[in-house]
Structure formats: C-alpha cells, structure tokens
N, C-alpha and C positions, 0 to 999 in steps of 0.2 A: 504494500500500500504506500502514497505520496504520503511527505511526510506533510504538515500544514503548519500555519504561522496563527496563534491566533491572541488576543492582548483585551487585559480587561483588569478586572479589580474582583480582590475576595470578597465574597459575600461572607461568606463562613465558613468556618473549619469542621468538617463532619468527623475527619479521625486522622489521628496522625501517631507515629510510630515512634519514640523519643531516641530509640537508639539505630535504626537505619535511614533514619529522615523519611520514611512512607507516611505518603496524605493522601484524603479523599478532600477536596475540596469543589467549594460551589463560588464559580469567578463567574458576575456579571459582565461579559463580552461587550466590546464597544459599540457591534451591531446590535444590543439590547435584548440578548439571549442569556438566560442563566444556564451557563454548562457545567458539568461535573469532571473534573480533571482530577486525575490520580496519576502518583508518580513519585519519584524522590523528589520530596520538597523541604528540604527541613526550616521548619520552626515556622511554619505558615501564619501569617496573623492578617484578620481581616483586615481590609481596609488597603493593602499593600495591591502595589500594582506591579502586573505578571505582562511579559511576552515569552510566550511558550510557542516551544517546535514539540511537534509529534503524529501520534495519528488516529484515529478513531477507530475505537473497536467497542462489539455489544459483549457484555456481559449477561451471564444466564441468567442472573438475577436482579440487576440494579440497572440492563438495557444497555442505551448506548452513553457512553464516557470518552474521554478525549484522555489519551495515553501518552504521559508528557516524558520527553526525553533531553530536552535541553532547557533551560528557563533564563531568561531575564528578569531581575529584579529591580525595582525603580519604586523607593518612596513616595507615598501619596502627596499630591500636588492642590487637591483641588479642598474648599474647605470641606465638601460632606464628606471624601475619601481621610482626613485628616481628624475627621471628628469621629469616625468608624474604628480608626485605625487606635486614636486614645482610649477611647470607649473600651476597646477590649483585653484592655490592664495589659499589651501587652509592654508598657512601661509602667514599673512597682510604681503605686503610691498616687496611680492617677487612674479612675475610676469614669462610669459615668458623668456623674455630677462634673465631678473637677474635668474631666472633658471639656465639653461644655462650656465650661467658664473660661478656660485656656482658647479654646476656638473662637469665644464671643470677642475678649479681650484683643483676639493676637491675626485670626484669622489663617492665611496662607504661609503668614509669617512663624506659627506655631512652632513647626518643627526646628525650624534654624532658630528659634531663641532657645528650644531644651536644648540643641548642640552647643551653642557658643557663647547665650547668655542666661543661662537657666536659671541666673540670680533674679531676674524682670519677672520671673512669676512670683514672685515676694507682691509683685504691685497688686496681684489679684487677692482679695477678701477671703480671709483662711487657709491663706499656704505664708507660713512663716520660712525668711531665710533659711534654715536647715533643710525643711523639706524639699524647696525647690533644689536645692544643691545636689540635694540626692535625686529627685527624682530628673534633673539633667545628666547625671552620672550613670544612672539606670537606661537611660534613652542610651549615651554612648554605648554603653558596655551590651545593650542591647544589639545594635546594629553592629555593631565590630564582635562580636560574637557569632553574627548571622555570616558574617562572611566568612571568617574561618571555619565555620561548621562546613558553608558553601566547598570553602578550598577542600578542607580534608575529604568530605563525601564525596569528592570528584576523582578521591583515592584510594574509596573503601576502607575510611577510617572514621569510629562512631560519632555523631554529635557531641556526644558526653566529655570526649575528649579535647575538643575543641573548647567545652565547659571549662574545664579543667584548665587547659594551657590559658586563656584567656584570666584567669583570674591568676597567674600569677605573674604574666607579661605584660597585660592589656593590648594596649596597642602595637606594640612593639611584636606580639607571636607572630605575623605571618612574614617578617621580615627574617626573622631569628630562624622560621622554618627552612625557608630558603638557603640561609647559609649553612645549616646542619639538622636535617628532618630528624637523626636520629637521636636529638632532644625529647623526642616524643617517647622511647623507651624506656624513658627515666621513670621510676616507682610512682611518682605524685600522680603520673600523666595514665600510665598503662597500658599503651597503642603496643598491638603486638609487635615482634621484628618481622616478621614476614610481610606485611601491611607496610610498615614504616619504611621496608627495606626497597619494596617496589614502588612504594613513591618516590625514591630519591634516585631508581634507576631513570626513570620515568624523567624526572628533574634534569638529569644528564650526570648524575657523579656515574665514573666509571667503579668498576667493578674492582679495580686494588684500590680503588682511594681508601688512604691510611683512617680518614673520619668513619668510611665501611668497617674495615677489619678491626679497628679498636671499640665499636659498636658493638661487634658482633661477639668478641670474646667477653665484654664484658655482658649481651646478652646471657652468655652460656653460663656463666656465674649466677647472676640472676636469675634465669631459669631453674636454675640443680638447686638455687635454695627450695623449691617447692617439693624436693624430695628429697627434704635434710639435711644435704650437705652442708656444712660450712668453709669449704674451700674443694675444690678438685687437682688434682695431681696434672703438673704441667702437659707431661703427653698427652693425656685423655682430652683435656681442654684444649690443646692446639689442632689436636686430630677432630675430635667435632667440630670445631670453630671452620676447620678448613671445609670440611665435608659439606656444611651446612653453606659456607661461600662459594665452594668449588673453587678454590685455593689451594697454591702450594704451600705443603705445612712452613716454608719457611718462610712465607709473607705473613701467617699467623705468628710465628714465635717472633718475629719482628718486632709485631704490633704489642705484644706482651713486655717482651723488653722496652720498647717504649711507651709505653703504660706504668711498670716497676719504676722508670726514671722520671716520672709526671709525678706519682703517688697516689695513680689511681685502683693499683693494685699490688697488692703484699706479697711475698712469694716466704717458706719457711722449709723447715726438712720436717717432715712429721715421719716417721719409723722408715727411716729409711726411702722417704718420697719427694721430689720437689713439689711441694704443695703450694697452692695460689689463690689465693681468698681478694675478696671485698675488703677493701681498709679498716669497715667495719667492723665488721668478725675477727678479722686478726685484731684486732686489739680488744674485741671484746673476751676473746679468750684467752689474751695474755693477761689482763688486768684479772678475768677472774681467779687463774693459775694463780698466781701472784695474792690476791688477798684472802683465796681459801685458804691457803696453803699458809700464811700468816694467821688466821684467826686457828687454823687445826692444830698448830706449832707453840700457841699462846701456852702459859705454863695451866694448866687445872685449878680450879677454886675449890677446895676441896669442901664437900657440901658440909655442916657442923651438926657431929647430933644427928645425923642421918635417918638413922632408924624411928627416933623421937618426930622427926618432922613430919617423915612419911608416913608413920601412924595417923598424927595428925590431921593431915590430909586425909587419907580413910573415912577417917571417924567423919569429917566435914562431909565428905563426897556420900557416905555411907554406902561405901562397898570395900571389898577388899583385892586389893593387885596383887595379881602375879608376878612372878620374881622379873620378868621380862619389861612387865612393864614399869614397873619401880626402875630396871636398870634403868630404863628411857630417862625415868623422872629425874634422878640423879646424874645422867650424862648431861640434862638441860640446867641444871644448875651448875654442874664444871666445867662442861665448855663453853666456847664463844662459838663453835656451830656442830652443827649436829643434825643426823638424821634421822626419821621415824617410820619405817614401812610396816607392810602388812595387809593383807589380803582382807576382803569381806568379813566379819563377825569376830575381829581376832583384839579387839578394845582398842583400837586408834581411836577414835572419838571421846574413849574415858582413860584413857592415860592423856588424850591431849587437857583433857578437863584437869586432870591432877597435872601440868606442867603451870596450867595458868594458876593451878590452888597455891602453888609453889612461888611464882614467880608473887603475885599478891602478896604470899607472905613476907618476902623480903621486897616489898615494895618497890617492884622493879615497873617500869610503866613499859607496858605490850603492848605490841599492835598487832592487830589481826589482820591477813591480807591471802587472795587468791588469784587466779590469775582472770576471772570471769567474775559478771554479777551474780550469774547462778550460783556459783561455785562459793561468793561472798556471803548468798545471803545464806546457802543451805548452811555454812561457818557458822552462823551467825544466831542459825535456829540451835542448833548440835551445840556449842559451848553457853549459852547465853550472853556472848558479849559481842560487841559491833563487830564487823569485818567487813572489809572494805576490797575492791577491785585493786591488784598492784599499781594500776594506771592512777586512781585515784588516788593510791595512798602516795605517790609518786609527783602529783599534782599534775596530770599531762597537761599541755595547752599549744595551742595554734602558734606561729608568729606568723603576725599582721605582712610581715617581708618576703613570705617565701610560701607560705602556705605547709611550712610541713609544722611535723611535730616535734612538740620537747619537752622536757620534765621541770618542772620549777626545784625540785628537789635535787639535789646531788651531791657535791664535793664541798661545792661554796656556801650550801645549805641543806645541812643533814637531815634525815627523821628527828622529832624529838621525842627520843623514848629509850630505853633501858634495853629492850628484847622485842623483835619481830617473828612473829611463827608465821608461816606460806604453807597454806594447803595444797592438795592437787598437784604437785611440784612437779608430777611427768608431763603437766604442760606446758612448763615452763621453758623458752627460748634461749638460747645465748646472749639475745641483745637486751630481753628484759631481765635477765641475771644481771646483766654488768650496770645495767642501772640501775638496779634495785642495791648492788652491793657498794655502788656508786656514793648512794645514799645513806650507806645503814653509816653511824655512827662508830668511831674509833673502837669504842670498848663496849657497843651492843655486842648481843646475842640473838644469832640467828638461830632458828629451829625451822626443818625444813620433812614436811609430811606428806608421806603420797606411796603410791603401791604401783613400781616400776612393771610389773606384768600389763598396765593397761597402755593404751597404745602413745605412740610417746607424741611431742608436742608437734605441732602442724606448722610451728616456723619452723627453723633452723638449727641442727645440733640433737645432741643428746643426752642433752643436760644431765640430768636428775641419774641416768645409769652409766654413765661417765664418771662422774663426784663419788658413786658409791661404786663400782667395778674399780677407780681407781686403787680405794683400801684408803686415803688419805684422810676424810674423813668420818669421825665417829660415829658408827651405823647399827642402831638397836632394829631389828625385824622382829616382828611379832608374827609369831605361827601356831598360837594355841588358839583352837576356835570354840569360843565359851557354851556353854551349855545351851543355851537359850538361843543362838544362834543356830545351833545345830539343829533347831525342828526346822530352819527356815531351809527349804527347797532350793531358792534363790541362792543362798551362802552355799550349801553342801553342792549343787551342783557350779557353781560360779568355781568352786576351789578344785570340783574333779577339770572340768574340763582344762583350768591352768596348770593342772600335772597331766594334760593328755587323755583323760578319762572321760568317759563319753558319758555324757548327763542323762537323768533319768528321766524318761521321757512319757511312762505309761502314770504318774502317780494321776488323779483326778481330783483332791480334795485337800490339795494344799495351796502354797503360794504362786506353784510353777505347773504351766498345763503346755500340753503340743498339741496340737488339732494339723493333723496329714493333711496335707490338699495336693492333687496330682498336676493339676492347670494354674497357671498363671492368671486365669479370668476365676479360678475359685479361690487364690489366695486374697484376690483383691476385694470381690463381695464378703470374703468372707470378716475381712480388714474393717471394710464400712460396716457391714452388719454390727462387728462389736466395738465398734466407737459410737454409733448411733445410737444403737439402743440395748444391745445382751449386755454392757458392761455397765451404763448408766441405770438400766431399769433392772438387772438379776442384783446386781453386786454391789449398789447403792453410787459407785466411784462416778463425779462426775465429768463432764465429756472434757473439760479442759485441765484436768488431769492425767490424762490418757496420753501416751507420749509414743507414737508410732514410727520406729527405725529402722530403718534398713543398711546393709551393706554397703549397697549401690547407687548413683542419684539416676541411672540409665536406664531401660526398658521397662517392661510393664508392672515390675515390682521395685523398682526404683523410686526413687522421696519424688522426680520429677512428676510423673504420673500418680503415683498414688495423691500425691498434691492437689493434681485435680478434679479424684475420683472424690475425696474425704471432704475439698471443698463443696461442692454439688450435694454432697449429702450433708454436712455439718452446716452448711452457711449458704443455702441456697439463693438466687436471685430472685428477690421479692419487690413489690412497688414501691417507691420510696429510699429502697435502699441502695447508697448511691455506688458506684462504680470506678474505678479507674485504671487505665490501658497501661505497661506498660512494656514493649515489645510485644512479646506471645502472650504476658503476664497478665492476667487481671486480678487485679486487689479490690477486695468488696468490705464495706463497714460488717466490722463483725469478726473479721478472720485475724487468724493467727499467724504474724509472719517473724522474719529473725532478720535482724542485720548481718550480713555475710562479709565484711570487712572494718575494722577501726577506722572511727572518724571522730575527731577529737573538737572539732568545731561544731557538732551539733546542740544546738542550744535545748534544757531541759529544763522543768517545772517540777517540783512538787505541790500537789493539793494543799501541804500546811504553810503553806510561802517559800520553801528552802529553792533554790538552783542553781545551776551549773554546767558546765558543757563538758559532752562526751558521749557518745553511743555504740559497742564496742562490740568484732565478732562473735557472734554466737548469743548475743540476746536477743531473748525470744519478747513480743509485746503483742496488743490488741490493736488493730485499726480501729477507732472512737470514732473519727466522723472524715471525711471528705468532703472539701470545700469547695466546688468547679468553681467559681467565681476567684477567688483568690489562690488558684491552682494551688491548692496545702489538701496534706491528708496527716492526721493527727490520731499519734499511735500513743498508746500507756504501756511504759514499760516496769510491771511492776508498782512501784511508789513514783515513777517519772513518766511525765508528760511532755513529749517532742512534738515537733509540726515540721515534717518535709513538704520539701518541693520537689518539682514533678526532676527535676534534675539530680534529685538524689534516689530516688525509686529505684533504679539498676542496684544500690544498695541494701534490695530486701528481697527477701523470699516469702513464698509461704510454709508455714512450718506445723502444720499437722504431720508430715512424715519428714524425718529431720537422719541426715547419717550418722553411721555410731562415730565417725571423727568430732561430729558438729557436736554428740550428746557429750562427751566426756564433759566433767567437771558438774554435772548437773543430776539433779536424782527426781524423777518422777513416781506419783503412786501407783501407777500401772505403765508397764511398757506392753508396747507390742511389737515380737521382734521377725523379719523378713527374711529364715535361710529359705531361697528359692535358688536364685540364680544372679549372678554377677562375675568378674573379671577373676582369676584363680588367686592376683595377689591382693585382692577385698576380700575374697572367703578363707578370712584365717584365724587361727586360736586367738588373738588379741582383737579383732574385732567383736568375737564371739562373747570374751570376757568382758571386754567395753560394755557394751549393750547390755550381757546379765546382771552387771551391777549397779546399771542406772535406776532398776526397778526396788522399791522401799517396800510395797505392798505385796504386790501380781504383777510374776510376766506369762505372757503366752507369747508362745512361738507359732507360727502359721507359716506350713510351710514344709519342707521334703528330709525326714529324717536321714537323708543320704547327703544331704548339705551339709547338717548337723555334724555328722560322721567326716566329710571332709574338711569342714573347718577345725573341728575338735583335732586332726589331725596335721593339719597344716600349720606349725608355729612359724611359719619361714617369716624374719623380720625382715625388711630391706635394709642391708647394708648402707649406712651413712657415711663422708668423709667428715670425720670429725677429730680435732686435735686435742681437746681441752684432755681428756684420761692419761694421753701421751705425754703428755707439758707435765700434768700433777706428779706423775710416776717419774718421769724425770727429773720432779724437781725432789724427788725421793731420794735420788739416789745420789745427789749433787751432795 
C-alpha cells in the first residue's frame, strides 16, 4: 500500500504504552475528519500537532485506522490547540482552571512565556512566584524529554530511559549521547548493551573504537554481578568481552589495561587468579577483610559472673537454654562480632531475645536492623523491639546532583549505639556490608543472624558463607530442634529436605499438605481455587495472607501468569474501579503488587504524620486508589503511604504469586508453593528450602511429587567469583 501524508491535532489519547511508546490516538485532521492513528508515538498529549506518514489498514475490530510510521511533531500554535494542550496536565501544576486563565491572560503567547519567562505567570491571580517557576521548568523538562524519548525510540531504546537520562543531564542528554551512547549503560540509566551498542553503530562509531571495547568489558562486569560474582578472572572477561564484540582478544585486554590505568577497574590475584572487579567491590571487600578481621582479633570481654547473669536472663525470659544457645549469648557479650545460625525451630528467635536480655542489662544501646521491610518488621514482631531496614538505619538519601544514592551515615558519622544485630544476613550484599561496617562505630558490636542453607543474596558476593567458611569469625550454629517444633511438618520436613531427604508428602492433618496435579491448567485452578475460597472459607486464613510462590517467573506456572490468573479471580474488574496500563501490565485498585528495585527518592507518609523517602526491592503494598486526572496511583505499604507516577510503574509488579528469591526474608501465614516445572538451575534444594520456610502456619504444595524429588535432590549452588573468604584466610595466615 502508498504510504500517505496526513496532519492535524490530538483530540485524545485512547491508550498509550509507557514503555514502547505504542498509542491509539484520535487526531482531528485538517480536512475536519477525526481519525484514529496508532503507532509509536511516545508520550502523546492532546492538543499537540502531528504530520504523520503511513498507511491505512482495517482492523477486525476497531475498522479502519491510519498506521503511523514516521511523525512530525510541532507545538500547538493556535489559542484552542494551546488551551487543549494545558488543559490536559500535561504540564505538572497546570490544570483546567489554570488553563484557562494562562490562555485568557497570554493567549498564542502562552507557551513561549512557560519557556523563557515563566516568572509573568506570577501576574495571573493564584499562581504565586514558586509555582510558576516550577510549573515553566515542568513545561521545559516536558518537551526536552519528549524529544529524547523521540531520539532513543528511533533506537529501540524504552521511554523510561530517556526518563531517567533527562533528569540527571536535562538539556545537555542528547548532546552527551552523541558523543558517547554508551552512557546509557550506566546503572542509574539501565539501556541494555545490545540496544545501546546498535545505536552507536548506527551513529557511525566503528567497531574497535576504544569508547566500544571499554563499554563492553565493563558491561560484562556488570552483567556477572547479576549472578554473584564480585569480580571475574581476567581471561574469562577478555574472552567474552571479545566474543560478545567479535574482537580480537587483544583489543579487549587493551581496553582492560587501559581501564586499570583510568581507575575504572581493579585487577587482584585471588587463589591463584588475575581477578578484575568494579572499583566498587574491590574495595568493598578489602575494607570488609580488613575490619572483620580487626573487630575478630579485638582481645575478648570476658562476660563477669556468667552463669549468674545467664540465669538471670532465664528466669526474665522464662524458659531455659541450651548449652548452644547460652554459648551464642556469651560469644555476644565477648566479642565485637559474631555469628548466629541455625535452621527452622532450633531457638534463633529466643536466644536472639536472651542477646538483647543481655545487652539491656549492661546497658548497651542496640539497634535492630535487616536487610528488607518484611524482614524489619517480622524482627520486630519476634523480639519486641523496633527494627528497622539497613537502608534506613543507614539513612539512604538521593543527591539532588547526580540522582544516585548514599548513606548519610558512615565514617564521618557513625551509628549511635553500643551493639547492632542484622537478621536474615544471607541477604546481605558486599556493598551493603561495607557500609553498614562503614558505619558501625569503633568499639560496637556486631551480631550477625541468618541460616546460610537458604539461598544466598540477589546482589553480589557471598557474604554471610564466606565470613563463616572462612573460620575467622566466631560462629555459634544451632542444631537442636526443640520439642515443640518438632510437631510442626513445616520445620521437620524444611530440615529433611536441607540434609537431602525427601519431605513427607502423604501426612493430611497437619501444617504441610501436597495435592498431585498432573496439568499445568490443574495446578493453576487448583492455585485460585485455594486462595479464593478453600483457604479463606475451610481454614479461616485470610486471602491477603496467603502468599503464592513459585520457582519460576516463566510459563504457565510461573509468578508471571499465575499473576494474572489470581488477579481475575482475587480483584476482578468491577464499575468504578479504576485501572491503569502499564506495558502488558495492568494494575487495578485493590491488588497487591511489590517494588522490584530500590528507589531511595520515593516520597512516603504515615497515617500518624511520621515520613520519609525510600521504597525498597521486594516490598510488597496495596494499590488504595488511582488518580487518571493527576496521572498518580497511591499504594500502602504496610504503615507507609506512596503516590507514583505513571513513570515509575515499570517499578512494580503484581504480587499475588511472588519467587522464592523475591520471598526470602519474609514469613507469610500460608504459603502456597509451585514444584511443577521450571529451568533445572530454579529447581533446586535451596529454592525448595527458601519457600518451606517462609510458611509460619500452612504450606501446600500443588504440584508433581517428581519435582519435589528433583529438587530435594539437586543442591547444585552456582559457583560465585568471590574474594572476601580468600583475603580473611589470608589474612590468617599473615
């Protein structure tokens, strides 16, 4: 078909896609036809005037539409196109009403006074000097966002992004992309390399330019942190790097060597390896070598009276310890760090109660800290005292210069407290170790608790079984599993299958049930049936309790799907209740979704006045309402109250069915857990154990006891590059 030329103005936005720029839009044509054009449009706002190339074709269902493949863009000129274009917020802080009064006041001249003199809307009745300030900075940041969305999309690179780069360059991003796209790799930003890499062939850099191959190695650094590593072995790194350029390995180890002489990459021997890290990592793991290994070294406080205290303690707590866990208590009183493991039912929870009975009694000031909110508040139920997010207890905060993150707490301002305990410790990363230790004070005491069998943390490193494999510091495990534990199904099968032992799968009248299903269409009604109604109306539990995980986030038993089987059935689409798009995604008032990345500038409320900013992977919260008017959708997370915008939504999920990586640190009243089918290194003994020990009440499993049997069997961990065990044991022997 001819392609055609055809030019008008938006009427309206019927749907638009935030992350590939796809719109349906309804543009009043100049001949005084309203058509319906679809196509990559990103960030369409009425009122805006379009010359579009493309071609007309009918749809089966919505007829015929004009299928746009090239566009011009061109500011509204005329007053109604200008009053159309205000009217539809899409500059913050100007509304209807203030429309209006800006068009009556200013006319054709409107837009170029929000550009260049946006102080003159001061002259209009109810917009005071700040507001206009802002709301001509939202016009700019408006338009010069629209175009770089325009460039990047023209590169198959998302809107979002363009989000992103634009708020920490402003005007300057599309000049800066030009001289080096592979800006856009940078963490803050998150454009893939592949995307990033064919724009700038595209642009004309050749294929050795040095700004490619130092891009790319240090993509591959970057990349491997997502699978643990904290540095990779120089061949392996120059051998992919090249592979992945179609490079000779010796233009990569080039690029590397002059990278080493920049300082934008470390290089080290670790057992006999040329090892090459992120600057970051190398030094977050030499500083932590270095002050573990100081506080392990410190001389013993030897506890006074021992036996007398620890009675004591007892008689408060009113129970009696085992000699294991008295050692615990005693190791937290003589050392300056120290560790606490132990499996399900084996009294972590009430020896960590008798650490704090102890530290109270010598009047040591503690702080409670984990590495999640769940993970803080469930702390927080389980001893009775505060705990708090390490981020939090850490002070994260934005800087206004660069948009990334940082700690207010550190070196130059310590914690103020005697003794820090951290739960959940196998989540803990390399980078918030080294600031959390950053922080801790000269002559605290760290106490550090968590049960290494569950899967380890989702940054970088391997903290928590590194520190205790190395033997450097003092490591009490608890392995007696108390009496009263031992009726629970959940604990005795949680502890067979972390020896290999394949769980008991027939019991019917206890805490742990299997129900067989052979299809992947019965595991899933079978999924909804018992969140809907068998577990809420037999079992009393109710539905936002209910906590449904899977191995996998892929096919028909995976968290993506089951997402939006459990939605349809838990939160269905009713009149009223409102809606919003985001890519495939729809989020509806009512549902349950999680933040899937840290984001330290998210502004929060409490109900009782308290707030503060920060919304952090893996909290779970409620959609409360959706605002289409002031494009906001306003989630409770817990005791905190957020408001996104629509440009932050790629940061949520929904999370009726959530993975055993996402569950850790969290303890729900009912799990329900997915062996069906998934990738061979998702179905393995530490996923299996993740999952059974998230459940406090009931778990059921639904799903193929030959799954069961292969993960029970599969402990295969994936090998990490990690140095910190190497450095401590080395520094052992020095």
């Amino acid at each position: 078909m001819e392609q055609e030329l055809i030019s008008g103005t938006i009427a309206a936005v019927v749907y638009q896609n935030q992350e590939n720029g796809y719109a349906v839009i309804k543009l009043d044509s100049e001949d005084g036809a309203v058509i319906t054009v679809v196509g990559t449009i990103p960030a369409p706002v009425a009122g805006e005037r379009l010359i579009v190339t493309g071609k007309w074709t009918t749809h089966s269902t919505y007829g015929k539409q004009f299928e746009a493949e090239f566009l011009e863009r061109l500011l509204p000129d005329t007053v109604s196109e200008i009053l159309a274009y205000l009217s539809s917020r899409a500059v913050r802080g100007i509304g209807p009403k203030t429309a209006e009064k800006i068009v009556e006041r200013f006319g054709e001249n409107s837009l170029k006074i929000l550009d260049s003199a946006p102080e003159r809307l001061a002259e209009i009745s109810g917009i005071s000097r700040k507001a206009a300030l802002e709301m001509g900075a939202s016009f700019r940041r408006q338009v010069g966002v629209r175009r770089l969305i325009e460039f990047l999309m023209g590169y198959r690179i998302p809107a979002e992004i363009a989000v992103r780069l634009y708020r920490v360059y402003g005007e300057q991003s599309l000049e800066l992309l030009h001289g080096n796209p592979y800006l856009l790799t940078q963490p803050q930003f998150g454009a893939s390399f592949a995307a990033t890499d064919a724009m700038a062939l595209e642009l004309g850099f050749d294929g050795d330019d040095d700004r490619r191959i130092e891009a790319g190695v240090i993509f591959e650094l970057r990349y491997n942190l997502n699978n643990g590593h904290t540095f990779l072995p120089m061949d392996k790194l120059a051998a992919a790097t090249a592979a992945m350029l179609e490079l000779e390995l010796s233009a990569v180890k080039d690029a590397i060597d002059r990278l080493c002489e920049t300082g934008s990459v470390e290089t080290d021997e670790i057992a006999g390896l040329c090892a090459v890290y992120l600057p970051e990592y190398h030094e977050a793991e030499t500083y932590i070598t270095e002050r573990v290994w100081q506080m392990a070294c410190a001389p013993a406080d030897e506890l006074p009276d021992a036996e007398r205290v620890l009675s004591t303690i007892e008689h408060k707590c009113g129970l009696s310890y085992a000699d294991r866990q008295r050692e615990a208590i005693r190791a937290a009183a003589e050392r300056r760090i120290m560790i606490l493991t132990g499996g399900p039912g084996t009294g972590k929870t009430t020896t960590l109660a008798g650490i704090l009975e102890l530290f109270g009694l010598f009047k040591r000031k503690t702080l409670l800290a984990a590495p999640t909110g769940r993970a803080a508040k469930r702390l927080s139920e389980l001893t009775g005292s505060e705990a708090t997010t390490i981020h939090r207890l850490l002070e994260a905060q934005i800087s206004p210069e660069t948009g990334e993150m940082f700690f207010r707490r550190g070196e130059h301002e310590p914690l103020e407290c005697d003794a820090v305990i951290v739960d959940e410790m196998s989540m803990v990363d390399v980078l918030l170790m080294h600031s959390l230790l950053q922080a801790l004070p000269e002559d605290a005491t760290l106490v550090m608790v968590g049960d290494p069998d569950q899967l380890p943390s989702v940054g970088a490193g391997n903290l928590f079984a590194d520190l205790i494999r190395s033997g450097v510091v003092r490591t009490v495990c608890l392995t007696e599993i108390f009496r009263q534990a031992r009726e629970s199904l959940i604990v005795m099968n949680a502890h067979a299958v972390n020896h290999g032992e394949l769980p008991v799968l027939t019991a019917k009248d206890r805490d742990f049930f299997f129900m067989k299903r052979r299809t992947a269409e019965a595991v899933v009604q079978t999924i909804a049936e018992l969140c809907s109604t068998r577990l809420p109306k037999n079992m009393g539990i109710p539905v936002d309790e209910i906590q449904v995980i899977s191995p996998t986030r892929k096919g028909t038993t995976g968290t993506f799907y089951l997402n939006q089987v459990l939605q349809a059935a838990l939160n269905p689409p009713l009149q009223g209740k409102k809606e919003k798009y985001c890519g495939n995604q729809c989020f509806r008032e009512g549902d349950r979704v999680m933040q899937i990345r840290n984001n330290y500038d998210i502004l929060w409320k409490k109900p009782n006045g308290g707030a503060g900013t920060g919304i952090f992977n893996g909290d779970i919260g409620v959609i409360e309402r959706i605002d289409p008017q002031e494009d906001a959708v306003t989630i409770r997370f817990d005791d905190r109250i957020a408001v996104y915008d629509s440009d932050m939504l790629p940061e949520l999920e929904l999370a009726y069915a959530i993975t055993a990586h996402k569950s850790q640190g969290s303890e729900y009243r009912a799990v329900i857990f997915v062996p069906f089918a998934g990738a061979p290194m998702l179905l393995t003994r530490g996923v299996l154990y993740t999952a059974i020990t998230r459940a406090r009440e009931l778990l059921v499993l639904v799903g193929n006891e030959e799954v069961v049997a292969q993960m029970t069997a599969n402990n295969r961990r994936n090998k990490r590059y990690s140095g910190l065990r190497h450095r401590l044991t080395d520094r052992m022997k020095q």
